[in-house]
SEVO-712350 format. One record per residue (C-alpha): residue number from 0; x, y, z. Coordinates in pm, 1 decimal. Layout:
<kebas>
KEBA,NUM,X,Y,Z;
...
</kebas>
This chain:
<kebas>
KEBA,0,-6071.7,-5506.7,-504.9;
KEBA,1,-5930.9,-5274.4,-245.4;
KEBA,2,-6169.5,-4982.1,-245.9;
KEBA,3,-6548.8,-5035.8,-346.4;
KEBA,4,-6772.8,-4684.4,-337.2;
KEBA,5,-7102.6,-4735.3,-218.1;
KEBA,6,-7317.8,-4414.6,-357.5;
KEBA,7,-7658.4,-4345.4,-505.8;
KEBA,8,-7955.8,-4514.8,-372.6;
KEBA,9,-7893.7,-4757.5,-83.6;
KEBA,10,-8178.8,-4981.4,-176.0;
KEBA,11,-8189.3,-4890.5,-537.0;
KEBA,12,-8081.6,-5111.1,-841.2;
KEBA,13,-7702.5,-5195.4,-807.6;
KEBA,14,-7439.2,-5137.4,-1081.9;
KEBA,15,-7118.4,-5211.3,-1059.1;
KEBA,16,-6895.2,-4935.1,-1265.1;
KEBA,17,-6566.8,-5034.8,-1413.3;
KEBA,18,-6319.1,-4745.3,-1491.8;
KEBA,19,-6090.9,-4766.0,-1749.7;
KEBA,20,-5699.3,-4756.1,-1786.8;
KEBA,21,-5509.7,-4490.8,-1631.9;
KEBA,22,-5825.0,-4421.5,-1445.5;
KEBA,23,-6002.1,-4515.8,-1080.6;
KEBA,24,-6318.1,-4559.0,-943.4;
KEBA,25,-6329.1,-4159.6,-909.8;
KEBA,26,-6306.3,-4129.6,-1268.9;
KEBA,27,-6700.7,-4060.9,-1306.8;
KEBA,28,-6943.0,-3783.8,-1337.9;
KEBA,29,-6901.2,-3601.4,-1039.7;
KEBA,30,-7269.6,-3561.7,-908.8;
KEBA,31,-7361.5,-3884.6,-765.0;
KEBA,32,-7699.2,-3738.6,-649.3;
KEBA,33,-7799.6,-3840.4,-1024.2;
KEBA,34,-7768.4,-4200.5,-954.5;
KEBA,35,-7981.8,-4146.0,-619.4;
KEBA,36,-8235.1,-4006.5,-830.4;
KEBA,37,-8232.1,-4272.2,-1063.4;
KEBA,38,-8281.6,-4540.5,-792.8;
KEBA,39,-7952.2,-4666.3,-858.3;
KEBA,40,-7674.2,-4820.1,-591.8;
KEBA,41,-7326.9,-4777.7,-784.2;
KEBA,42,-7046.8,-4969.2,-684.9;
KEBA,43,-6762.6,-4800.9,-830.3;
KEBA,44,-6471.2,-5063.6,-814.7;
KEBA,45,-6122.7,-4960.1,-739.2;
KEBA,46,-5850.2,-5138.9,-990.0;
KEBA,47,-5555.3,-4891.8,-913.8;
KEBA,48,-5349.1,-4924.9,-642.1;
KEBA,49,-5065.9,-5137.9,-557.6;
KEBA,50,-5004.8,-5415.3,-832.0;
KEBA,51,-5142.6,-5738.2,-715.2;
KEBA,52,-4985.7,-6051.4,-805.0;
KEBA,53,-5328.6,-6166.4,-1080.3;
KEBA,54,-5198.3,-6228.8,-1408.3;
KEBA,55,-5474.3,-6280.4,-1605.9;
KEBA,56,-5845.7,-6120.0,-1627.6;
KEBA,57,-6026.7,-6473.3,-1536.2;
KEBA,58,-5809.6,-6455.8,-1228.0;
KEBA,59,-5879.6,-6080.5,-1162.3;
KEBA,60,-6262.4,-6178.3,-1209.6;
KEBA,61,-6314.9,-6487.4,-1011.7;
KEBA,62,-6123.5,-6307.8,-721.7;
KEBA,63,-6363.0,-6029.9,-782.2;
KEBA,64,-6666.6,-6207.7,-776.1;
KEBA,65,-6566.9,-6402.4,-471.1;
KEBA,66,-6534.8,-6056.4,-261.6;
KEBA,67,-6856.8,-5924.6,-424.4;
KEBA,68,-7137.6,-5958.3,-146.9;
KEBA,69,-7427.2,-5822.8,-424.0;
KEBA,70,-7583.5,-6104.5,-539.2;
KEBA,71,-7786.1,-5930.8,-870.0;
KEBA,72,-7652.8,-5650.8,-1039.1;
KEBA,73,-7580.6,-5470.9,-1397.0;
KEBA,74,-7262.2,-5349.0,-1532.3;
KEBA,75,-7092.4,-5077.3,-1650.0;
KEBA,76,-6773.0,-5051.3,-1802.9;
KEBA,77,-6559.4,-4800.5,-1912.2;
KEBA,78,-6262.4,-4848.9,-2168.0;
KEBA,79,-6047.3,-5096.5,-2029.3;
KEBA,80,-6350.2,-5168.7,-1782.4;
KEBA,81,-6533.1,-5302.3,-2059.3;
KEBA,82,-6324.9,-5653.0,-2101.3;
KEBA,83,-6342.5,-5706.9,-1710.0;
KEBA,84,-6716.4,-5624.5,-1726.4;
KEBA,85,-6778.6,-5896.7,-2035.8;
KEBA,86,-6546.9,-6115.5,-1810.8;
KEBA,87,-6766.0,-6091.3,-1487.4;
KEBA,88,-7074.3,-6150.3,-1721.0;
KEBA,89,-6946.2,-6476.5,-1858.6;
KEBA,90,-6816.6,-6648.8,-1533.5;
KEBA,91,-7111.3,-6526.7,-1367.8;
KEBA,92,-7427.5,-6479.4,-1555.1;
KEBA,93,-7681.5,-6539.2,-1368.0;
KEBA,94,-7616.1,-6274.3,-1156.0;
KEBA,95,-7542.3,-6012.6,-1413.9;
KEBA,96,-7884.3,-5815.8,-1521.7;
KEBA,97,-7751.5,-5571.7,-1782.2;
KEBA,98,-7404.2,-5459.8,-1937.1;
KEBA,99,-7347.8,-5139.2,-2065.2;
KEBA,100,-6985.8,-5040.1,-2225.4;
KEBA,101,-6864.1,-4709.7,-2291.1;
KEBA,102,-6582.3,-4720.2,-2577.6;
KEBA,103,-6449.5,-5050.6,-2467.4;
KEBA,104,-6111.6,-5192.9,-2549.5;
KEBA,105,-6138.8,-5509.2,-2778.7;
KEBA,106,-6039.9,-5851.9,-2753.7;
KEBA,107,-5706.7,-5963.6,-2816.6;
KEBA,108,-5762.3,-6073.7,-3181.2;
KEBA,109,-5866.3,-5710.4,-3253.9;
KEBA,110,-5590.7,-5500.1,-3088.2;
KEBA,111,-5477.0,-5392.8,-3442.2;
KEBA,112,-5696.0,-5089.0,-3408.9;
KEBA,113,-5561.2,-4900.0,-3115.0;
KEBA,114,-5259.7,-4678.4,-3128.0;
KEBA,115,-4985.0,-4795.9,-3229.6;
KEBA,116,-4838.2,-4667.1,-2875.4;
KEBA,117,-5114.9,-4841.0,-2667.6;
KEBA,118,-5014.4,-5168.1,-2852.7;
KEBA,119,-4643.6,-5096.6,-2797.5;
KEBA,120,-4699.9,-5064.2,-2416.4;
KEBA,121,-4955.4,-5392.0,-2425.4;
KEBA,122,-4665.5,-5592.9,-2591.6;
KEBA,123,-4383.0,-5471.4,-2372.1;
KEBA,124,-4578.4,-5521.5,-2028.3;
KEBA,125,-4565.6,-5862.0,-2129.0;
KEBA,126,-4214.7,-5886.7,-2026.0;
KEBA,127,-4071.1,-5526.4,-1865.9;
KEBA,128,-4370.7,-5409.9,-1697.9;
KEBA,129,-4177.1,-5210.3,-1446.0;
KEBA,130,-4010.9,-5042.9,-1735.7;
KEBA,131,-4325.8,-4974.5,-1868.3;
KEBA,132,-4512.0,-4862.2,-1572.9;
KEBA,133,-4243.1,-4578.2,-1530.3;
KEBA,134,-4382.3,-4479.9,-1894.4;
KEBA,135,-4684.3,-4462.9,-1771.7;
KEBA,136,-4638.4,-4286.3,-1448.1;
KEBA,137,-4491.4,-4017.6,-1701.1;
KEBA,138,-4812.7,-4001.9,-1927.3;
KEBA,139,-5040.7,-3990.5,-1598.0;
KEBA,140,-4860.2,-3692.0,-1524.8;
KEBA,141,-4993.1,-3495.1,-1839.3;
KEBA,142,-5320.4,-3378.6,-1776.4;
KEBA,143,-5636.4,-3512.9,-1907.7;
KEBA,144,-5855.7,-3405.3,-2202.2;
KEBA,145,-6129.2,-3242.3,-2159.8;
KEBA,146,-6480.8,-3380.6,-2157.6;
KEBA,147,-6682.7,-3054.7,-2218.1;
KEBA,148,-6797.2,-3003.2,-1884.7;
KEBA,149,-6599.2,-2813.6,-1560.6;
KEBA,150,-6697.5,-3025.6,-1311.0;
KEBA,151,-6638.1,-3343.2,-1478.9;
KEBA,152,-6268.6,-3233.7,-1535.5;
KEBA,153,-6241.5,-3148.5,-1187.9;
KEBA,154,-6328.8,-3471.7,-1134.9;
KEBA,155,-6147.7,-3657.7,-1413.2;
KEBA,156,-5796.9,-3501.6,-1291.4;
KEBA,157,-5886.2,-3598.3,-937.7;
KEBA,158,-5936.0,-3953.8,-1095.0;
KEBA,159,-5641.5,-3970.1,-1276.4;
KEBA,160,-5453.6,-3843.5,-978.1;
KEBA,161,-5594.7,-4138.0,-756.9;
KEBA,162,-5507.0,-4399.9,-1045.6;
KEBA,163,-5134.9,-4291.6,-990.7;
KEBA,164,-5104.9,-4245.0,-654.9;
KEBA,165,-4885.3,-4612.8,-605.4;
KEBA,166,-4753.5,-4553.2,-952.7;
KEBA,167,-4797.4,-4730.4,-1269.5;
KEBA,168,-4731.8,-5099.0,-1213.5;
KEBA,169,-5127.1,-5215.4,-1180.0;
KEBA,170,-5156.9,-5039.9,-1546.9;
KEBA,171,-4850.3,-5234.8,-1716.2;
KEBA,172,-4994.0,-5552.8,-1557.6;
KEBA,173,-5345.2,-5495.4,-1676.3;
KEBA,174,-5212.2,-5397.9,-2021.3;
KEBA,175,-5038.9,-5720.0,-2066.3;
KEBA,176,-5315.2,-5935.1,-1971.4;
KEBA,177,-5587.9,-5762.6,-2130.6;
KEBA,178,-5352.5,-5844.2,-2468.8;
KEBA,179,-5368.2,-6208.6,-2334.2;
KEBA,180,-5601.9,-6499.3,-2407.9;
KEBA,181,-5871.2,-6427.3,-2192.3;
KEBA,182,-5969.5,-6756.8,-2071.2;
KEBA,183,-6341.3,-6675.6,-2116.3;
KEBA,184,-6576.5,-6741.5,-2357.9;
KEBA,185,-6821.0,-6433.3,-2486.1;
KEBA,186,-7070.0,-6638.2,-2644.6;
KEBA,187,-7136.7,-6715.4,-2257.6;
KEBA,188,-7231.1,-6318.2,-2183.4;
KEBA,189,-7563.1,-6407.8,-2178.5;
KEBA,190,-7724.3,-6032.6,-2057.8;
KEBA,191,-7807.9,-5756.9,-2286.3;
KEBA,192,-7479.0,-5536.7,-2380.8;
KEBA,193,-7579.0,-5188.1,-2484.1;
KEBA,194,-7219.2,-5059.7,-2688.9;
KEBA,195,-7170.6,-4692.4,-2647.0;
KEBA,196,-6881.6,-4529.1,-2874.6;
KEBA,197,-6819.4,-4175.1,-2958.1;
KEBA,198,-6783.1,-4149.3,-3340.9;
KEBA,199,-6474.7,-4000.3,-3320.4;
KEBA,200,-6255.9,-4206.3,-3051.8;
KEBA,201,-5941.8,-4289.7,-3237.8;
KEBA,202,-5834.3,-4492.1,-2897.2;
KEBA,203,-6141.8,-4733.9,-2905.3;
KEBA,204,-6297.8,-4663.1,-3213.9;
KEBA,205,-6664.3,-4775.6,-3306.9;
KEBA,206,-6513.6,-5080.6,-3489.2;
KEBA,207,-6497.6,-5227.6,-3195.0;
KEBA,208,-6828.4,-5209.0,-3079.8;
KEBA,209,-6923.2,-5329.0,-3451.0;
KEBA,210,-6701.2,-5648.1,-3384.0;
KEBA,211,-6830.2,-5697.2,-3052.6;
KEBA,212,-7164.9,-5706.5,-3162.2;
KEBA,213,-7114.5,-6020.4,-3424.6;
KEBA,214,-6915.7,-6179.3,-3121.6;
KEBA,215,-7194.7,-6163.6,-2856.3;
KEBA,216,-7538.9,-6309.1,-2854.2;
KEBA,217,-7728.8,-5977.8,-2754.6;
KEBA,218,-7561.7,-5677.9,-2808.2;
KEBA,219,-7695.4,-5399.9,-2991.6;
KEBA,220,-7438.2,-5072.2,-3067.4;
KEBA,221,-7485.6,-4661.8,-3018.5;
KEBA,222,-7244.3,-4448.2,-3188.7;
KEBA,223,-7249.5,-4091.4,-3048.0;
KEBA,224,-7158.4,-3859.0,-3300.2;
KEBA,225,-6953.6,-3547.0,-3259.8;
KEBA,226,-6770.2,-3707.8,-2956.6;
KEBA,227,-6499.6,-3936.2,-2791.3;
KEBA,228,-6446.6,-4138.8,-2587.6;
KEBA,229,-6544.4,-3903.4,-2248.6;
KEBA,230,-6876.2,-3986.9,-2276.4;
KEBA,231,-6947.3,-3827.4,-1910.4;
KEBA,232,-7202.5,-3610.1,-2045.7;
KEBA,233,-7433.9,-3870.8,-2102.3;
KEBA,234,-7366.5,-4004.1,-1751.1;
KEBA,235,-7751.4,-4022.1,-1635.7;
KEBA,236,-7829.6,-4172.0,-2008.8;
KEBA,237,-7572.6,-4478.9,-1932.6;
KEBA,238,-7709.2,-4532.3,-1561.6;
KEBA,239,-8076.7,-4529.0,-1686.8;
KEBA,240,-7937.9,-4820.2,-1988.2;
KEBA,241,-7758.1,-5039.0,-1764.6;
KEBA,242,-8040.2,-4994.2,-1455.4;
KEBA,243,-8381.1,-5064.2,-1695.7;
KEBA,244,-8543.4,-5413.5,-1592.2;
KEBA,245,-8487.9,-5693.3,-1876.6;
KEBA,246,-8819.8,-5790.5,-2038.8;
</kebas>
């Protein structure tokens, strides 16, 4: 954890927010004034950057956890965020509130329904993840879709910039252990997850969420239709989910 934003409400309900893949902690609605307004404190967690030598998400996690000074706090995950945010939940849930994940990747058993090329690149970081990172440097290149709004792809493209700025090798590494046993356990995710999947994300598509909900003991799913995975517009909708006090 190299680079943590602090933003929103200093004294307000923390959430940590986990970007996805081929994305950084910029990768989020623009307007933080929305999460001061809220009475929320987001922690936007950097995972870009130069590769670091974890090679596993229960090793990403409990290093994680040991820098995190916030003792109580809710989740939110985004894409490839989403496994990291179950994993911080299960090693550590009694100090996880809430979990909210926005078209999260699945669990190794279910990889069979992303792209065939996501899959390709999960099974070849395995063992040429330099080779692959270069691929990836290439794709972070394009530029991003859109997500409806003009700010938020201002700010998108900034935070795809920032997820390549020391190249692709944190990505490759990710990709091969998110593809990996995970060493955790999700029957011990013991907060409410809230699922949020657009309807028509063929990256992470609402199977997922539909798996994920038999696999964890209180989840409950929202499929957004007409939409992918760029769920940005709903950006005040997510932080008022994951910041609501558990009853």
């Amino acid at each position: 954890m190299s680079t943590l934003d602090d933003v929103g409400d200093p004294a307000g309900t923390p959430v940590v927010y986990l970007h996805g893949g081929g994305d950084s902690r910029l990768s989020r609605h623009p307007d933080d004034s929305i999460a001061a307004e809220l009475g929320v404190r987001l922690l936007a967690a950097e995972r870009s950057g130069p590769a670091g030598h974890h090679r596993s998400l229960r090793r990403w996690t409990e290093r994680f956890l040991d820098r995190l000074e916030v003792e109580r706090f809710g989740l939110l995950g985004w894409s490839a965020g989403g496994p990291h945010a179950l994993a911080i939940s299960a090693l550590a849930p009694e100090r996880v509130t809430r979990v909210v994940l926005v078209g999260a990747m699945p669990t190794p058993d279910g990889v069979s329904v992303l792209p065939e090329d996501v899959r390709r690149a999960m099974r070849f970081a395995r063992v040429a993840p330099r080779l692959v990172a270069r691929r990836l440097e290439r794709w972070g290149r394009m530029p991003p879709p859109p997500t409806g709004d003009d700010a938020t792809d201002v700010a998108y493209a900034r935070g795809r910039s920032e997820s390549f700025r020391h190249g692709g090798l944190w990505l490759a590494r990710e990709l091969a252990y998110l593809g990996r046993p995970w060493q955790i356990e999700l029957a011990d995710v013991v907060a409410p997850v809230r699922l949020w999947y657009g309807d028509r994300d063929y990256v992470c598509p609402p199977s997922i969420g539909e798996e994920y909900v038999r696999l964890l003991p209180h989840a409950e799913l929202n499929v957004v239709p007409g939409t992918h995975q760029l769920l940005f517009s709903h950006w005040r909708e997510l932080l008022l989910d994951v910041s609501r006090p558990v009853t």
